[in-house]
N, C-alpha and C positions, 0 to 999 in steps of 0.2 A: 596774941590777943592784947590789945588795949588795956592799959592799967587803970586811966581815966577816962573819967566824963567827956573832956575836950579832945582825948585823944581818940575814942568811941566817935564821935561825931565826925572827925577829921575825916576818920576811916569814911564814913557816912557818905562826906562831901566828895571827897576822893574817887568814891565808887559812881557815883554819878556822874561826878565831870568824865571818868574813863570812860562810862558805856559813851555817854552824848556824842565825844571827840571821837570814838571808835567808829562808830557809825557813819559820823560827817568823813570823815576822812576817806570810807567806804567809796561811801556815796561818790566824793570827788576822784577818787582811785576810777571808779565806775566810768561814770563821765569822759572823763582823760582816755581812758581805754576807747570807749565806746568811738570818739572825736577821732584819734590817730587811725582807726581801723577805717572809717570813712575817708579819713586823708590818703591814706598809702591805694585805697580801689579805687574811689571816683574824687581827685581835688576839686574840679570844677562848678562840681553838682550844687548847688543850692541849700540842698539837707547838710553837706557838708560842712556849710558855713554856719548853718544853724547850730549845729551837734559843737562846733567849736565855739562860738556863742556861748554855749550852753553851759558846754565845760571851764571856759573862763568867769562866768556867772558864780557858779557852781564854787570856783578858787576861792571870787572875792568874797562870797557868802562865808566861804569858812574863814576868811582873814579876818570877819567884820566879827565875827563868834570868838577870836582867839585861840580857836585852834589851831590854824599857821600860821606861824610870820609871812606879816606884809612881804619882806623882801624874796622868802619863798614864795608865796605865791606871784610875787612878780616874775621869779627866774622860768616858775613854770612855766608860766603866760607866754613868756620871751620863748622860749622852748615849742612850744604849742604850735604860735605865731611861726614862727621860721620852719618847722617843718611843713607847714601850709603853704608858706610862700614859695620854700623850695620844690614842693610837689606843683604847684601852679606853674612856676616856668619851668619844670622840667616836660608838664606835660603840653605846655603849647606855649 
């Protein structure tokens, strides 16, 4: 338990920022999943491109919140990106 005032609040601030970034991070876990599952059954489809769209969207939103580092979510992105391309020319 908190001895002080300021250290009460911290807790306070602490437990909010945690739920918020728990959540966003979810969300983008989500996302990421949802986008590679579309990539590995159909790369070429349209939805596919959207759903990875979505999930890079998705990164930047939580880069611009401060929940990830920019340069993570760049590696994801890079990450993302290249299993797309490589399922695209693998499959035609």
């Amino acid at each position: 338990m908190p001895n002080t005032k300021s250290a009460a609040k911290r807790m306070r601030v602490e437990q909010k920022r945690r739920t918020r970034n728990r959540a966003v991070k979810s969300t983008v876990k989500t996302y990421i999943s949802k986008a590679q599952k579309a990539i590995v059954a159909d790369p070429g489809e349209d939805a596919t491109l959207e759903m990875v769209r979505e999930a890079i969207s998705q990164l930047d939103r939580a880069a611009t919140k401060g929940v990830l580092h920019r340069n993570n979510v760049a590696r994801r992105k890079s990450r993302l990106m290249k299993r797309l391309n490589a399922a695209q020319a693998a499959e035609g």
